[in-house]
N, C-alpha and C positions, 0 to 999 in steps of 0.2 A: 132268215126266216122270221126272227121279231118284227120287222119294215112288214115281211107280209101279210105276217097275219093279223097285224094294226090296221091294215087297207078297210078303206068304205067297201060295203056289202055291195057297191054298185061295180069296182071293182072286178069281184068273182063274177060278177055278172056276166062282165065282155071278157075273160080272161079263162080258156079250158084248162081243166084239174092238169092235165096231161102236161101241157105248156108250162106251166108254175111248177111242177116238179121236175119238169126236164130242165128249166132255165134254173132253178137250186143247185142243181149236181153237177151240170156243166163250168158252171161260173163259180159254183167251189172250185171244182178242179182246174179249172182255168190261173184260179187266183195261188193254188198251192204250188200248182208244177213248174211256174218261175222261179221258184226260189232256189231251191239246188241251181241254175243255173247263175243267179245273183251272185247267190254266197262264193259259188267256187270258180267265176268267170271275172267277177265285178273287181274284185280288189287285188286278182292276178295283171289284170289287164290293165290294172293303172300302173300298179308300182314300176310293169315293163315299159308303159307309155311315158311315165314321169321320168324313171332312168334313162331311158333310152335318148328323151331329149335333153336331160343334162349333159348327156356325154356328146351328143351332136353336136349342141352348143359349145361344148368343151372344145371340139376336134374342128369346127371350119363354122363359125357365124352366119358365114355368108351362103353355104348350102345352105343351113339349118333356116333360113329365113326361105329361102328360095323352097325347099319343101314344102312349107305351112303353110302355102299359097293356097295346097289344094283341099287344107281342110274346112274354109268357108265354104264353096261349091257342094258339097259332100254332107258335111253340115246339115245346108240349105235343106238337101233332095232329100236326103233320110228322116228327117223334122214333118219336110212337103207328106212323105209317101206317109210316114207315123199315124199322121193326122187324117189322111182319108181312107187307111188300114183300117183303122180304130170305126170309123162308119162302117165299113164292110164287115167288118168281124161280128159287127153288131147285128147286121142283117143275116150273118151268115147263122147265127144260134139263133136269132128267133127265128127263121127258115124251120129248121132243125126242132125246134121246140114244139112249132105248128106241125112237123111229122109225129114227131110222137105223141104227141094230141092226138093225131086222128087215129094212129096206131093202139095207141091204149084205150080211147072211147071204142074205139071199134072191134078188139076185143073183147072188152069188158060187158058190151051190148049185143055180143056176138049170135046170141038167139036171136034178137029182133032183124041184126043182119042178113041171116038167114031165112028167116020168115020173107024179107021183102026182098028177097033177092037185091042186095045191094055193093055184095062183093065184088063188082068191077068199079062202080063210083068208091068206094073206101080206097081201092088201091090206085085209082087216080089220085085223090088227094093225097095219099101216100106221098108217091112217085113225082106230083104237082113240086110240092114241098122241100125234098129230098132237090129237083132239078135246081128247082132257085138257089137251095146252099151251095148246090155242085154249078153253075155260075157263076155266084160270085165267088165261089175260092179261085175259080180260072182266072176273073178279072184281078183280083187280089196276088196270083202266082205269077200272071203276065206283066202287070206294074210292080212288082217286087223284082221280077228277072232285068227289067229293062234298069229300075235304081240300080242292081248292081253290077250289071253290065255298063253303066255308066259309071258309077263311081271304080270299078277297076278299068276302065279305060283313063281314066283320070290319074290313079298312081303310076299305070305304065308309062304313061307320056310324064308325068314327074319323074321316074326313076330313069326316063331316059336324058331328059332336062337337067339333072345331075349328075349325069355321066357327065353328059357335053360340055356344060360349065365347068365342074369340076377338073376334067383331059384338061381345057385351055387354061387353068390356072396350075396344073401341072406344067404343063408345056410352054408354057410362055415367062413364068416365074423358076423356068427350069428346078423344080424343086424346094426354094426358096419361099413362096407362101403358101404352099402345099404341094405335099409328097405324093406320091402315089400310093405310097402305104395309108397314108392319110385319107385319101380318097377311098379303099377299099373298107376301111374300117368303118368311115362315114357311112358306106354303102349297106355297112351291116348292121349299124343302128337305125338306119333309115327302115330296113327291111323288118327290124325288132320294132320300132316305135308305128312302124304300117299295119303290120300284124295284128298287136295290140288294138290302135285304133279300128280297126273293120269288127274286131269282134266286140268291142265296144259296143259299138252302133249294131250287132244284132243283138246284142242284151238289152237295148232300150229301143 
C-alpha cells in the first residue's frame, strides 16, 4: 500500500479504484497462504531427501548414481513451467482484478446504470473479464498436468531402471555385491527420497 500510494497521479488515472483494491487483497493473500505450507513442508522434505540419500548412498553407490539421473530432466521442466506459471498467474489476477473493477464501479454507479439501461454491457464486462482468468487457469492446469505426467512418467521408468539393474547385480554377483535384501531397502529409500523430492518441487 506505501508503493501505491506514492504512485504519479497519472498513475490513478489509467488504473480503476476497483482494480488497485482487488490486486491489494489478492497478492496479500497470495503472499500469506504459502507460508504454513513452507514452514511445515519445506524442512520436512529435506531432512527426508537428505537422509534418504545418505543411506542410498550407504546401501549400493551404483543405484544411488543411476537414480539421480532423473533429477536434471525434472529439474529442467519444473524451473521451465515455474517461469511461465509465474506470467499466467500474473494475468490471471489482473483478469480478476479488471472484474471486480467493473463489478464495484458498476455497483457503486448503480443509479446511473439504471438510468441508461446499461446492465447487459456491465455484465459483459463482468463475464468478459472472469472468461480470460478462467482461460488461462485452463492453460496453466493443462501445462501443470502435462509437467507432472512427465516427470512421474520419468521416476516410473527409474524405479523400474533399478529394479533391472539392481535383479542383475543380484543375480549375477549371486549375492556377493548386492543382496536382494539390499536391493528392497534401496528400493525404499528410493521411494522415501522420490517422495520428498516431488513435494519439493510443488513447494517452489
Amino acid at each position: 500500500f506505501e508503493s501505491v500510494i506514492r504512485m504519479d497521479i497519472s498513475f490513478f488515472d489509467t488504473m480503476h479504484t476497483g482494480q488497485i483494491t482487488s490486486r491489494l487483497t489478492n497478492d496479500a493473500s497470495q503472499m500469506v497462504q504459502p507460508l504454513n505450507t513452507l514452514l511445515n513442508d519445506l524442512l520436512a522434505n529435506l531432512m527426508l531427501l537428505v537422509g534418504g540419500m545418505l543411506m542410498a548412498f550407504r546401501t549400493s553407490w551404483k543405484l544411488s548414481i543411476l537414480a539421480l539421473t532423473v533429477v536434471p530432466p525434472i529439474t529442467f521442466s519444473y524451473r521451465k513451467y515455474a517461469q511461465w506459471a509465474r506470467k499466467v498467474n500474473r494475468s490471471i489476477w489482473c483478469a480478476m482484478g479488471e472484474a471486480n473493477s467493473s463489478a464495484t464501479e458498476a455497483i457503486h454507479n448503480i443509479r446511473t446504470v439504471r438510468a441508461f439501461s446499461t446492465e447487459q454491457h456491465e455484465t459483459d464486462k463482468y463475464q468478459d473479464s472472469n472468461g480470460t482468468a478462467l482461460s488461462h487457469g485452463k492453460r496453466n492446469a493443462y501445462v501443470g498436468a502435462s509437467v507432472n505426467a512427465f516427470s512421474s512418467y520419468l521416476n516410473n521408468g527409474t524405479s523400474l531402471l533399478i529394479l533391472w539393474y539392481g535383479g542383475n547385480l543380484v543375480s549375477d554377483s549371486r549375492g556377493q555385491v548386492m543382496s536382494l535384501g539390499s536391493l528392497i531397502t534401496f528400493q525404499l529409500y528410493w521411494n522415501m527420497m522420490n517422495g520428498a523430492f516431488i513435494s519439493l518441487g510443488n513447494v517452489f
